[in-house]
C-alpha positions as CSV (number, residue, x, y, z in Angstrom):
1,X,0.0,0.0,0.0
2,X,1.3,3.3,-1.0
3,X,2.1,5.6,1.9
4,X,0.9,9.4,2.0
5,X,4.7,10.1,1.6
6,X,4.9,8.1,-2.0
7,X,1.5,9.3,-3.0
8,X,3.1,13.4,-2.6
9,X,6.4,12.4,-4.8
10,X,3.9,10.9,-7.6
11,X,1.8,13.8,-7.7
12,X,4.9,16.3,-7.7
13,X,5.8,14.9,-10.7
14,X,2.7,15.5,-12.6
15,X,2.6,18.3,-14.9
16,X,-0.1,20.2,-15.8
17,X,-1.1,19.2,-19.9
18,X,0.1,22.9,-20.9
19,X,3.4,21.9,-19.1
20,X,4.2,18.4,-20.4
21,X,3.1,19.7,-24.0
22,X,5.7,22.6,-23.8
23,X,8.4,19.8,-22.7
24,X,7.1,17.2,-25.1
25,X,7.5,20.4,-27.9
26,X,10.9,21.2,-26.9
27,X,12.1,17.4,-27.1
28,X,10.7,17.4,-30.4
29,X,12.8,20.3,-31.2
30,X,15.8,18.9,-29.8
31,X,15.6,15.1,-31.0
32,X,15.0,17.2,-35.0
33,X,17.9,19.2,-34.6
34,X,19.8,15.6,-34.5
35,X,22.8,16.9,-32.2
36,X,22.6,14.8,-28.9
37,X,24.8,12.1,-28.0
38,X,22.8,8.2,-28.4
39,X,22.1,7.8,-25.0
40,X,21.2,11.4,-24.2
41,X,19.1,10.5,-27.4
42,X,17.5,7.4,-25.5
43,X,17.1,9.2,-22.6
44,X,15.3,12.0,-24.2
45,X,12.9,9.7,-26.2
46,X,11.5,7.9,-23.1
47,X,11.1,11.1,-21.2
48,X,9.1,12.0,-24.5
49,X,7.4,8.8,-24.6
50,X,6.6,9.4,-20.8
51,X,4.8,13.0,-21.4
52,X,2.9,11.7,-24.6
53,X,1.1,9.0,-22.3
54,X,0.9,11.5,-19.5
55,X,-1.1,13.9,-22.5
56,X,-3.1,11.1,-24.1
57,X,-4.7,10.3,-20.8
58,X,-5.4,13.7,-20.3
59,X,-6.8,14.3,-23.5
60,X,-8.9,11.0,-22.6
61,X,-10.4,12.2,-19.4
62,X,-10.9,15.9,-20.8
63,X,-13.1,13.7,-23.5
64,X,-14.9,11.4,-21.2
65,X,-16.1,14.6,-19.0
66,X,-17.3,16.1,-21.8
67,X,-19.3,13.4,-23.0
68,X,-20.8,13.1,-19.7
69,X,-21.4,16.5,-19.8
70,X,-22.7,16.1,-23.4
71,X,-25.1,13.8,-23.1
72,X,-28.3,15.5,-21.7
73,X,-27.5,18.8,-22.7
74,X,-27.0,19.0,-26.5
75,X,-30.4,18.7,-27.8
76,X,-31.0,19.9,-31.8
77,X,-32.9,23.4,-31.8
78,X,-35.8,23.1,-33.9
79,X,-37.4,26.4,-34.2
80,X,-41.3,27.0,-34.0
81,X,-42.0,26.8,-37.9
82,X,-45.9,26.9,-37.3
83,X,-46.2,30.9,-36.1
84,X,-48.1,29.8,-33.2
85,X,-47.1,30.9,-30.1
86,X,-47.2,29.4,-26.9
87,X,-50.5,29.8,-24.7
């Protein structure tokens, strides 16, 4: 069982999504420019690896909420076509 002590070093370690995309961007960047050393190179790929996952299941529960959200409270508007008003 994880103790209160293990759960606070996990969570320091979570970026926000704006965060890990900026450091996922800059890798990018880096990794293009083709000028690292191999296993500065390996390194930098599963830190890259690391922050896409961490995104993608960001993304995923940004999407789930939504749907949630979505599902009751998007209804097509279908204007009164017949002039009558309502009594």
């Amino acid at each position: 069982m994880a103790t209160s002590e293990t759960k606070k070093s996990v969570s320091t370690h979570i970026q926000s999504f704006e965060a890990s995309l900026n450091e996922l961007e800059g890798i990018i960047a880096s990794m293009e420019a083709g000028q690292m050393p191999l296993q500065e190179t390996i390194n930098t790929y599963k830190r890259g690896i690391l922050l896409l996952r961490q995104c993608q299941d960001t993304l995923n529960v940004a999407e789930q909420q939504t749907r949630i959200l979505e599902q009751d409270a998007l209804h097509e508007w279908k204007p009164d076509v017949s002039g009558q008003q309502g009594e």
